[in-house]
N, C-alpha and C positions, 0 to 999 in steps of 0.2 A: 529502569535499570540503565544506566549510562554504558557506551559502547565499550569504554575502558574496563566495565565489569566483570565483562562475556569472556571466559574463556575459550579458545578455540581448540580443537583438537589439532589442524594442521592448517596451513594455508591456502588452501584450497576453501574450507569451510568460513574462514574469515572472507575471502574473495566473495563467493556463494552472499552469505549476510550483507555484504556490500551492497551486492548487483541488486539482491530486492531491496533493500534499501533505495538506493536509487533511481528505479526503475518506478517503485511504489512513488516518492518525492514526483519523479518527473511527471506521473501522470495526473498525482493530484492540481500541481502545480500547472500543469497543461488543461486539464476542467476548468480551472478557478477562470484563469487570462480568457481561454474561452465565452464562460458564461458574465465574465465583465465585458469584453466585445459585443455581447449580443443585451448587454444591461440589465444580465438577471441576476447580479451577486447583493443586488437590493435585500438588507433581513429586516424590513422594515413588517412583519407580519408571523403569524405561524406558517402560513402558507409555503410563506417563499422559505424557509430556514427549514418544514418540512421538505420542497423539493430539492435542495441543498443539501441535506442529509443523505436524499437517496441518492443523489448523483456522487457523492461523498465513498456511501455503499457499494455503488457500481464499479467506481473504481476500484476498489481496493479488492473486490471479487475478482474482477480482469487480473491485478494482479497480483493476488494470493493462486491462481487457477494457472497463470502461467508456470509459477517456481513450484508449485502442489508435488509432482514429480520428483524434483530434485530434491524436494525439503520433506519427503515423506519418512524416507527413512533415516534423516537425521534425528525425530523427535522420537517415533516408536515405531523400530522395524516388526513387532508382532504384530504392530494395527494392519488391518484392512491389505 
C-alpha cells in the first residue's frame, strides 16, 4: 500500500507512521553500511544471506519493540 493510501485519523498518527518509518529505514540502512564495513554483505552462499536475514530480523524487532507502546492501541485497543 503506497503512503498516499493510508488514511490518518489526525496528525499526530501521520507523524507517529513517519517516525517508524524512519527510524525502521535508519536502522536497516545503518546494519547494511555496517556489515559492508566489516565485508559481510557478500550473498555469494546460503549461509551468508541466511545470516543476512537474521540481522535483517533483528532489526526490525529493535524497532517494532520500540513504537510496540505507541502503535498498540492504534491497531486493537481490546488486544492484550
Amino acid at each position: 500500500m503506497d503512503e498516499r493510501e493510508i488514511i490518518y485519523e489526525d496528525a499526530n498518527d501521520k507523524k507517529l507512521f513517519n517516525d517508524v518509518n524512519n527510524y525502521t529505514k535508519y536502522k536497516l540502512v545503518e546494519m547494511l553500511v555496517t556489515r559492508y564495513q566489516e565485508d559481510r554483505l557478500k550473498l555469494d552462499n546460503l549461509n551468508s544471506i541466511e545470516d543476512l536475514a537474521d540481522d535483517i530480523l533483528k532489526v526490525l524487532s529493535v524497532a517494532g519493540l520500540k513504537y510496540y507502546n505507541e502503535l498498540k492501541g492504534e491497531f486493537n485497543e481490546d488486544r492484550d
